[in-house]
C-alpha positions as CSV (number, residue, x, y, z in Angstrom):
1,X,0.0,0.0,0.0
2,X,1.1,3.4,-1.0
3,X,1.3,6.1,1.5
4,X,-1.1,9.0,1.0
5,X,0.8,11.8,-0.8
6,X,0.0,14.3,2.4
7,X,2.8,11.9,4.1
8,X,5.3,12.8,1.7
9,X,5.2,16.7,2.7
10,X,7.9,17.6,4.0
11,X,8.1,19.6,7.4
12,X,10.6,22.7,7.7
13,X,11.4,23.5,11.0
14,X,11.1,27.2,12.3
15,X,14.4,29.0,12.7
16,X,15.2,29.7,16.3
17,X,15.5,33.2,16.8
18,X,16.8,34.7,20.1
19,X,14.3,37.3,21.5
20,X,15.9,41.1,21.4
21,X,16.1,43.4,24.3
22,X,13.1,45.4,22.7
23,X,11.0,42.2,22.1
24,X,11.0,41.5,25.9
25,X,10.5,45.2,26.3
26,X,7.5,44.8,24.3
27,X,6.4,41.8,25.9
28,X,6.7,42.6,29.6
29,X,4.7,46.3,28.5
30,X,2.2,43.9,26.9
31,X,1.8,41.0,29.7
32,X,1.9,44.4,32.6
33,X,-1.2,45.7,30.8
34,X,-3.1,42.6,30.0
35,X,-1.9,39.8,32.2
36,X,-0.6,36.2,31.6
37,X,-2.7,33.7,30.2
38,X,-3.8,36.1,27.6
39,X,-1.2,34.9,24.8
40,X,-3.2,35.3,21.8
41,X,-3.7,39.4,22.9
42,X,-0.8,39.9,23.7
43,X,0.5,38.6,20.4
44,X,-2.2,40.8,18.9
45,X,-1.4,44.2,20.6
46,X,2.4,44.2,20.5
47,X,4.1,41.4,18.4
48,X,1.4,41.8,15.3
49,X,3.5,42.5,12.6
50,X,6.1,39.9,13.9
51,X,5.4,37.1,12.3
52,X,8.3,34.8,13.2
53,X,6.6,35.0,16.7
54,X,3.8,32.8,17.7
55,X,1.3,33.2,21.1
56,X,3.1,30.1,22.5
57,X,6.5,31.4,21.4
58,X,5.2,34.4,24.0
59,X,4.2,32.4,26.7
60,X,7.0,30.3,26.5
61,X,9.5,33.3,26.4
62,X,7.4,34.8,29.7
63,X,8.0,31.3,31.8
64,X,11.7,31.4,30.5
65,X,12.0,34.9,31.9
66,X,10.2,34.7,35.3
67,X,12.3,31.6,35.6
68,X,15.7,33.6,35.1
69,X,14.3,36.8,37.1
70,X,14.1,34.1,40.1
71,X,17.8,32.9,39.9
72,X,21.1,34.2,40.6
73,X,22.9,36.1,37.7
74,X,25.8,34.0,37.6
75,X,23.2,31.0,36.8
76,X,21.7,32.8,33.7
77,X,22.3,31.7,30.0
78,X,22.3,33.9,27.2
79,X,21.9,37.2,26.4
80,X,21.7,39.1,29.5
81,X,18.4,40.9,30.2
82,X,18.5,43.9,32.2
83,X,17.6,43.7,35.7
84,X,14.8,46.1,35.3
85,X,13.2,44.4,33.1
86,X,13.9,41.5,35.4
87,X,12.2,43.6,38.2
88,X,9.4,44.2,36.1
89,X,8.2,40.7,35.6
90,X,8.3,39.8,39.0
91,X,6.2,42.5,39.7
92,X,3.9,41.8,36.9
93,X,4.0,38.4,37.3
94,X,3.3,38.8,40.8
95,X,0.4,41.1,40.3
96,X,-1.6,38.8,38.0
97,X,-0.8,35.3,39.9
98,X,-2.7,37.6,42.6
99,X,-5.1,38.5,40.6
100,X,-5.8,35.5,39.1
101,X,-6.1,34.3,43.2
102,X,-9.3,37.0,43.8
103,X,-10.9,35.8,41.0
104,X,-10.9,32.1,41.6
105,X,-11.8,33.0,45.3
106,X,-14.2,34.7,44.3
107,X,-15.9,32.4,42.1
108,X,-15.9,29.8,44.5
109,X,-17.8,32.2,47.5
């Protein structure tokens, strides 16, 4: 038997492309004002016109980055992201995770 000729396509894998120092910028601004767990408008409002980034790519990068922001410096990989920035997504993340808390509790009064 033959295998169906949608097999044979072949599958090109995205190019990895480091985020910039504006792109996090862009995306800590975006998650501050609209919260986590809001990937797809956050990809809307400030990554629309970048198309080599998807909503997962987003919430991916944000886990990565509270990770790092929770570790010591001389345990972080890569291109080093400024400790404001750093500042600012604990304090975001922070914020919503809180957030997210008074809702739930709420729901369940």
């Amino acid at each position: 038997m033959r295998p169906k000729s949608h097999s044979l396509e072949i599958h090109k894998r995205r190019i990895r492309r480091p985020f910039s120092v504006g792109e996090v910028e862009s995306l800590v601004q975006a998650v501050e004002q609209l919260g986590t767990g809001r990937w797809r408008d956050v990809k809307l409002q400030a990554f629309e016109n970048a198309k080599h980034r998807t909503y997962v790519d987003l919430k991916d990068k944000w886990k990565t980055l509270v990770h790092t922001a929770q570790i010591a410096p001389h345990q972080r990989r890569g291109d080093p992201v400024p400790q404001e920035l750093l500042d600012r997504v604990i304090a975001a993340n922070n914020y919503w995770a809180a957030h997210q808390a008074k809702e739930q509790a709420e729901l369940e009064a």
